[in-house]
C-alpha positions as CSV (number, residue, x, y, z in Angstrom):
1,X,0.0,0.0,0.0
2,X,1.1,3.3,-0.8
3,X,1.7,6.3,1.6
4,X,-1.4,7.9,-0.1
5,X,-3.2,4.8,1.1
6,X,-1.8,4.9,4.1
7,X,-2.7,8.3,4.9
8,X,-6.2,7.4,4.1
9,X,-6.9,4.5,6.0
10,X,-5.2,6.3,9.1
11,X,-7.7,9.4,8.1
12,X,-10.3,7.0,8.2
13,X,-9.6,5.9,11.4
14,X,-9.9,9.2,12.8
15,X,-13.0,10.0,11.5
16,X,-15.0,7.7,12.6
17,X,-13.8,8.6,16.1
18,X,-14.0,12.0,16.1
19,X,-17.8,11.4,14.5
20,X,-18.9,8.9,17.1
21,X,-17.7,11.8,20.1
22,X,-20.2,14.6,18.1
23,X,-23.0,11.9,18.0
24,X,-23.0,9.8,21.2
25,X,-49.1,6.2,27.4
26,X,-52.0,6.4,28.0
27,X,-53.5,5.9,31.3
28,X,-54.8,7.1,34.3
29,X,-54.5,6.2,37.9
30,X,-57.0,3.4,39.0
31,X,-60.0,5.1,41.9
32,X,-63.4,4.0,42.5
33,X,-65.2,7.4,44.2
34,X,-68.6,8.0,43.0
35,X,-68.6,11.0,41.5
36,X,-69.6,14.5,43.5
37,X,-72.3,15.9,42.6
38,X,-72.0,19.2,41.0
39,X,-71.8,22.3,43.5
40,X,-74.6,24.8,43.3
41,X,-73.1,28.3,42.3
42,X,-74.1,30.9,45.2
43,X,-75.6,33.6,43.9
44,X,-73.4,36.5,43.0
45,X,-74.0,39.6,44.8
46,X,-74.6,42.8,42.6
47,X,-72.1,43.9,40.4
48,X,-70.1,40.8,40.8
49,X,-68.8,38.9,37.7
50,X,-70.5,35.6,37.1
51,X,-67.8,32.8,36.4
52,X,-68.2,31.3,33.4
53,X,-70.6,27.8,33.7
54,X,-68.6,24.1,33.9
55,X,-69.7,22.8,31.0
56,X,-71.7,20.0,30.9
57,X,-69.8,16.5,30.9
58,X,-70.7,15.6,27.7
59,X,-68.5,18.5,26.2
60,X,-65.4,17.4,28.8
61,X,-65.8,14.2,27.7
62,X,-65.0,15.1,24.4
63,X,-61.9,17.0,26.0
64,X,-61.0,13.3,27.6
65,X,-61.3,11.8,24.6
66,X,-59.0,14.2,22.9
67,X,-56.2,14.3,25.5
68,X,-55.8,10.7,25.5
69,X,-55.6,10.8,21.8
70,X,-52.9,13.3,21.9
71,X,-51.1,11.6,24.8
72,X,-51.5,8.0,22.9
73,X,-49.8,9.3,19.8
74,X,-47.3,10.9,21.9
75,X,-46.5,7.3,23.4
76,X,-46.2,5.8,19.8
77,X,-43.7,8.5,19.2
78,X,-42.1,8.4,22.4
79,X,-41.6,4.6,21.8
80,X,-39.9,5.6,18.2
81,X,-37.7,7.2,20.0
82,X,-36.3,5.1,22.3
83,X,-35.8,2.2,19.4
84,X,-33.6,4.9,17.3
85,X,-32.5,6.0,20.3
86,X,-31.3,2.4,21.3
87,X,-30.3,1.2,17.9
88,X,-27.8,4.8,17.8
89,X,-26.1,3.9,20.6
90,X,-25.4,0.3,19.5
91,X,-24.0,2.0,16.1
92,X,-21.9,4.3,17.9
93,X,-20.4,0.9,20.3
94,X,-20.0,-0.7,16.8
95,X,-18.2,2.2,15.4
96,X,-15.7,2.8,18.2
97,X,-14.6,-1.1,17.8
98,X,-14.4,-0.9,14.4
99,X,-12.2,2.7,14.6
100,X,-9.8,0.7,17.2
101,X,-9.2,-2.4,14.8
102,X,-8.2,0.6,11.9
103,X,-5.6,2.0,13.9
104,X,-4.5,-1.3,15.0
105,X,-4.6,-2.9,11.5
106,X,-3.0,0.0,10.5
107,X,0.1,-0.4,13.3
108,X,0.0,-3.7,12.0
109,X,1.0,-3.4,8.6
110,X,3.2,-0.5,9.5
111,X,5.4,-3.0,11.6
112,X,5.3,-5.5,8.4
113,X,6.5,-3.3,6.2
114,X,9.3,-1.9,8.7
115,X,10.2,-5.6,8.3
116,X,10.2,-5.9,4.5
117,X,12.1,-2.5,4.4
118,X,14.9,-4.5,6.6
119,X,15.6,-7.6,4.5
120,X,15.5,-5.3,1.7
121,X,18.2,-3.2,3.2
122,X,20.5,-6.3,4.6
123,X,20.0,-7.6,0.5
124,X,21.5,-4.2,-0.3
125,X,24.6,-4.8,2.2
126,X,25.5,-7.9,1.0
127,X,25.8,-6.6,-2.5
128,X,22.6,-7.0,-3.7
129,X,23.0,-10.4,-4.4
130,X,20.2,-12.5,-3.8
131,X,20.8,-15.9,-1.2
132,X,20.5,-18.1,-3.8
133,X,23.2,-16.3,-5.6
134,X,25.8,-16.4,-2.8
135,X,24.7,-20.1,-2.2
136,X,26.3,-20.8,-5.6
137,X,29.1,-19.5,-5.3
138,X,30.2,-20.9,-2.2
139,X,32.8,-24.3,-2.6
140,X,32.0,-25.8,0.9
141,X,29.1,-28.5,0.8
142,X,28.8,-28.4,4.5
143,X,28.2,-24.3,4.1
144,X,26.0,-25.1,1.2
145,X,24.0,-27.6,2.6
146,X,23.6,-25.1,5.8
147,X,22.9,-22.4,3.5
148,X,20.3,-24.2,1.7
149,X,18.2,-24.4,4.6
150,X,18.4,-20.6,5.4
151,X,17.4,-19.4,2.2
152,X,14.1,-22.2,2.3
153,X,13.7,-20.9,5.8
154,X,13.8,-17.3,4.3
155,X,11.9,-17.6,1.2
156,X,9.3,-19.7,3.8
157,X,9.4,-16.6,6.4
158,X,9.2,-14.0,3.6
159,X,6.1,-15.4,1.6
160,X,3.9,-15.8,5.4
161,X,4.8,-12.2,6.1
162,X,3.5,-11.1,2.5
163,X,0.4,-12.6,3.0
164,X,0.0,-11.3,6.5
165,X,0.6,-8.2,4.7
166,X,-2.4,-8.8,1.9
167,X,-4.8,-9.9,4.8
168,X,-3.8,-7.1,7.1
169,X,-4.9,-4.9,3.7
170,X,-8.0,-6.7,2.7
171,X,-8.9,-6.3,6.6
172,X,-8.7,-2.4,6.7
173,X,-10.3,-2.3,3.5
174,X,-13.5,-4.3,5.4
175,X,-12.9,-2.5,8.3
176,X,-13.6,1.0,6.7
177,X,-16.3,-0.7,4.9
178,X,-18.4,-1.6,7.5
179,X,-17.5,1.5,9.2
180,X,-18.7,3.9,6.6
181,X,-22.3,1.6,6.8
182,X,-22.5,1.8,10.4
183,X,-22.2,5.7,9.7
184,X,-25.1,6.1,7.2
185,X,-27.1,3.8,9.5
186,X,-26.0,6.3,12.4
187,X,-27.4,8.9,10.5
188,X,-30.8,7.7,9.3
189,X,-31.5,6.7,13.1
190,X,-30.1,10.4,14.3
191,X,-33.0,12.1,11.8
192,X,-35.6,9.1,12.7
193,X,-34.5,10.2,16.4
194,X,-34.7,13.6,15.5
195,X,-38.9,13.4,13.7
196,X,-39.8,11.5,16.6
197,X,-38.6,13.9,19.1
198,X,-40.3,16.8,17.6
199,X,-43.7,14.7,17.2
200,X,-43.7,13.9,20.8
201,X,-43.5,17.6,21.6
202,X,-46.0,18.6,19.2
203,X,-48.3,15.9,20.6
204,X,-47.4,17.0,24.5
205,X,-47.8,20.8,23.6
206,X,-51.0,20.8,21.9
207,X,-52.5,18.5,24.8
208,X,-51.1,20.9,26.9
209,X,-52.3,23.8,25.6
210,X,-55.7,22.6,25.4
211,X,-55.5,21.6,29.4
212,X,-54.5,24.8,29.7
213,X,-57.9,26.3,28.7
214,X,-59.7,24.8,31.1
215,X,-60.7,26.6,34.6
216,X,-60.4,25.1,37.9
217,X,-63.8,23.6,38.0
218,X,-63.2,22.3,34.7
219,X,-60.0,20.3,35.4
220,X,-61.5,19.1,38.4
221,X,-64.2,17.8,36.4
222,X,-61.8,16.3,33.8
223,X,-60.2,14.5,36.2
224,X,-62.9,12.5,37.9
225,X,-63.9,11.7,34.1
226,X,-61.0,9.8,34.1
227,X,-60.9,8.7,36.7
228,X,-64.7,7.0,35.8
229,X,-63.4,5.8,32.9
230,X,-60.7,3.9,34.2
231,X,-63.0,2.6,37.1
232,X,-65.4,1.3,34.3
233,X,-62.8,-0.2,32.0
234,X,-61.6,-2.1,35.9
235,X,-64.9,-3.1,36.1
236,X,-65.8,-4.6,33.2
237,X,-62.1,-6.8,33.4
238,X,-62.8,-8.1,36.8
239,X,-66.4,-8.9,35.6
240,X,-65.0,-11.1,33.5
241,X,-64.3,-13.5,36.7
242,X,-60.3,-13.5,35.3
243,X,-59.0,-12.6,38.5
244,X,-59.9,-15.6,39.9
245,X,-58.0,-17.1,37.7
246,X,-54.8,-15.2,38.4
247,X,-52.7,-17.1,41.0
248,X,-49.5,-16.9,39.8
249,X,-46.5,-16.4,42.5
250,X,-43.8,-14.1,41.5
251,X,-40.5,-15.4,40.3
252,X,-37.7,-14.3,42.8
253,X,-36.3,-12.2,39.7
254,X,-39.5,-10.8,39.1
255,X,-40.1,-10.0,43.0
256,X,-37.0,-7.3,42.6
257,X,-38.7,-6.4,39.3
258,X,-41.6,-5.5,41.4
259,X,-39.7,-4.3,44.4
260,X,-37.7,-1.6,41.8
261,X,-41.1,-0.1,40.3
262,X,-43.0,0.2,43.3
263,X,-40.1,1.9,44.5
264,X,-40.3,4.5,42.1
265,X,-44.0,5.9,42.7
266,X,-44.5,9.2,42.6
267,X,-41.5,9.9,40.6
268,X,-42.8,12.0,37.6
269,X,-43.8,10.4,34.1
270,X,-41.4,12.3,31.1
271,X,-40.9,11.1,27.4
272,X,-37.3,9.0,26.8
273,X,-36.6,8.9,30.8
274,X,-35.2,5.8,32.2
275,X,-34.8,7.2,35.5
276,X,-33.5,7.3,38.2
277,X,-35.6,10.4,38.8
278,X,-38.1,10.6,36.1
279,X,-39.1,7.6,34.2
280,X,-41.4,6.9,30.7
281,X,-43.6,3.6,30.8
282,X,-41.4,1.3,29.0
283,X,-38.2,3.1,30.9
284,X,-39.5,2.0,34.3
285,X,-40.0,-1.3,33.2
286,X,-37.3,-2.1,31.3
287,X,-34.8,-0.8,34.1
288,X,-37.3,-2.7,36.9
289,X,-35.9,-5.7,35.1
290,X,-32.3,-4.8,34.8
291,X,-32.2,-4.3,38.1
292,X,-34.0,-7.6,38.8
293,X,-30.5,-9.0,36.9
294,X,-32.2,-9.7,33.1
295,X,-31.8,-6.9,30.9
296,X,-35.1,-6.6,28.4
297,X,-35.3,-4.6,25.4
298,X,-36.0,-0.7,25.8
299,X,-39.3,-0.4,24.5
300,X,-42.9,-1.5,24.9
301,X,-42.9,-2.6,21.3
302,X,-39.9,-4.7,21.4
303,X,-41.1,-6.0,25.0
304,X,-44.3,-7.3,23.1
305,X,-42.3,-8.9,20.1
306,X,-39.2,-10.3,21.6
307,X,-40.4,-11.4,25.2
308,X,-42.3,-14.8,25.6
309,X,-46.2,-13.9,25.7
310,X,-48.4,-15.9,28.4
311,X,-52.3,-15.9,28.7
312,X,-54.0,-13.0,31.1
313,X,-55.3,-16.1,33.7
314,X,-51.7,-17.4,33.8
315,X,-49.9,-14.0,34.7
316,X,-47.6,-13.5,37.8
317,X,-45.9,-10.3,39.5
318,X,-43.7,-9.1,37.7
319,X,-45.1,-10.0,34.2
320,X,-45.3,-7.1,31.9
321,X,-49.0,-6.1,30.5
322,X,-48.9,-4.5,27.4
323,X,-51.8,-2.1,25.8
324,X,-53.5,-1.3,22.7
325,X,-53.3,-2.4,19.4
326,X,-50.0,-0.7,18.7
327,X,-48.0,-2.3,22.3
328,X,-48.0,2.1,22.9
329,X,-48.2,1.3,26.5
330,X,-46.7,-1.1,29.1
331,X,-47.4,-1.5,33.2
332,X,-45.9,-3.8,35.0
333,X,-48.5,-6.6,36.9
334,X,-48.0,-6.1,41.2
335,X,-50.9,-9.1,41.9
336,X,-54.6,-8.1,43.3
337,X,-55.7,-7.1,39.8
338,X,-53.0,-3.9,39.7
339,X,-50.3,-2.7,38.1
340,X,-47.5,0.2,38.3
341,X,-46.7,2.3,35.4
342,X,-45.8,5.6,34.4
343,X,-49.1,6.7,33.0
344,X,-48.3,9.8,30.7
345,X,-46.8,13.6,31.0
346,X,-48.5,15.5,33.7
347,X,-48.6,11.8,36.0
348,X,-45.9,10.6,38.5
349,X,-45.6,6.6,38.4
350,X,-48.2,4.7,40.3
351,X,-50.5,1.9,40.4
352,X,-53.7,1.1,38.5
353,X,-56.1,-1.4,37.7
354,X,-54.7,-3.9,35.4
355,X,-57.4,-3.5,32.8
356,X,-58.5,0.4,33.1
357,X,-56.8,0.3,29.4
358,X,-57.4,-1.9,26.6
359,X,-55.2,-5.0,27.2
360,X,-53.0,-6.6,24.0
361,X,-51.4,-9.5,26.4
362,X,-49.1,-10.1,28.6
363,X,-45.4,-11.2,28.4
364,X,-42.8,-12.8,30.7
365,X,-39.1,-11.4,30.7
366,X,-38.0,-14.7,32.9
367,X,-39.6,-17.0,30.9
């Protein structure tokens, strides 16, 4: 290889080093109140302004349904980008390795070529005759015969060391290769990182903002509506009798699982946390598990397609439950019918009926 070649490889090298330094749900808490009866407005003595009227909860309703539309897309997005999030940072590891076998190929062949460069020179000195040359003309058989063996040994030493030479090339050449792929697949996940980042703020903002136009009353209001509707979606799973069915014990992995989330109630919900002070649904559970000693993958999603599923009767503490069509959502099953998980923004991590959202299944990380 040429010094031109040389220089690029070692370029290369760099590169990718420098590079990888630049790049490096809904739900609601589960209650059971019946709901209070609306207050009856005093009346307003003269000349006092008269608040606006709660609207009727037919019109809020329509405001529940919306948020947890805009908070369900948000989870979609939020789970896009924790899987470009993860696959980045497994491109970068990738990269790094393959950057340190460069510059190592690359000492590599230096040091074989420092080697070639010598015998070339000690051919030089000895008058740039070649062994077999001074092997002829020498008159003593006993100096032939040990001659004879050098310059096999030599030609023998001298061919491996070329062809460690042609690996060591066709290796860089791989090497930078796969390294330039790893880039352009670093890339795409850094922009599919970067749309899904910006769609989980639009989503957040917008359900925000509309929160943000309600009064007190209102929000109060909006509140116990959800809390209603994830006492009737409770209700109608237990009605089902399938509770009964649930007697599963907890795995002693899956105990710490359980130990780790319930530990973390209270801590707020926020989009791409994995804690240890704020979490996202799949963050919590996936770092419950770690800590339980079996890492899982990062995101509800992957949790539903890589993780052994197991029916809803057969489920034990510790289990994951994973909701809607779309696995958007996961919670992690506590026993009694309950499960913790970090319900959306606005919401700290805490427990809930297991079926207050529309259950896909149910999978075991210690299968």
């Amino acid at each position: 290889m040429g010094t031109a070649g040389k220089r690029g490889l070692i370029t290369a090298a760099v590169t990718v080093v420098c590079a990888i330094t630049v790049l490096a749900a809904p739900g609601t808490a589960f209650a059971s109140p019946t709901p209070p009866a609306a207050p009856t407005p005093a009346p307003a003595p003269s000349g006092t302004p008269v608040p606006p009227p709660v609207p009727p909860n037919k019109d809020l309703e329509a405001v529940r349904e919306k948020l947890e539309s805009l908070y369900h897309d948000a989870a979609v997005a939020t789970d896009a980008y924790n899987a470009a999030e993860e696959k980045a940072q497994k491109q970068s590891t990738q990269l790094v390795q393959l950057a340190k076998k460069i510059v190592e190929g690359q000492r590599r062949l230096d040091a074989l070529k420092d080697r070639a460069g010598a015998a070339a020179r000690q051919q030089y000195r000895s008058g740039g005759l070649p062994p077999e040359a001074h092997l002829m003309l020498s008159d003593d058989p006993g100096q032939f015969l040990d001659g004879a063996g050098r310059v096999l040994q030599g030609q023998r030493a001298t061919k491996a060391m070329l062809d460690e030479m042609t690996r060591t090339q066709q290796d860089l050449k791989q090497y930078a290769s796969d390294a330039a792929a790893h880039w352009r697949e670093l890339e795409a996940n850094r922009k599919d990182k970067e749309a899904a980042r910006k769609k989980v703020q639009k989503q957040i903002a917008e359900a925000e903002k509309l929160e943000s136009r309600l009064e007190k009353q209102e929000k109060e209001r909006l509140a116990e509506l959800e809390r209603q509707a994830a006492q009737k979606a409770q209700t109608a799973w237990l009605d089902t009798g399938v509770l009964k069915d649930i007697q599963g014990k907890a795995s002693e992995q899956g105990a710490k699982a359980v130990s780790y989330a319930t530990a973390q109630m209270g801590k707020p919900y926020e989009w791409g946390a994995e804690g240890p002070l704020t979490f996202d649904c799949s963050g919590l559970t996936s770092q419950a598990w770690a800590h339980a000693g079996r890492p899982i993958p990062r995101t509800s999603q992957e949790q539903w397609r890589q993780l052994r599923h197991v029916d809803v009767k057969d489920m034990r503490p510790g289990d994951l439950v994973i909701y809607f069509d779309d696995a958007s959502h996961v919670g992690m099953y506590i026993g009694d019918g309950t499960i913790v998980h970090a319900p959306r923004p606005g919401r700290t991590v805490t427990v809930t009926g297991a079926g207050s959202m529309p259950i896909l299944g149910v999978v075991r990380p210690d299968a």
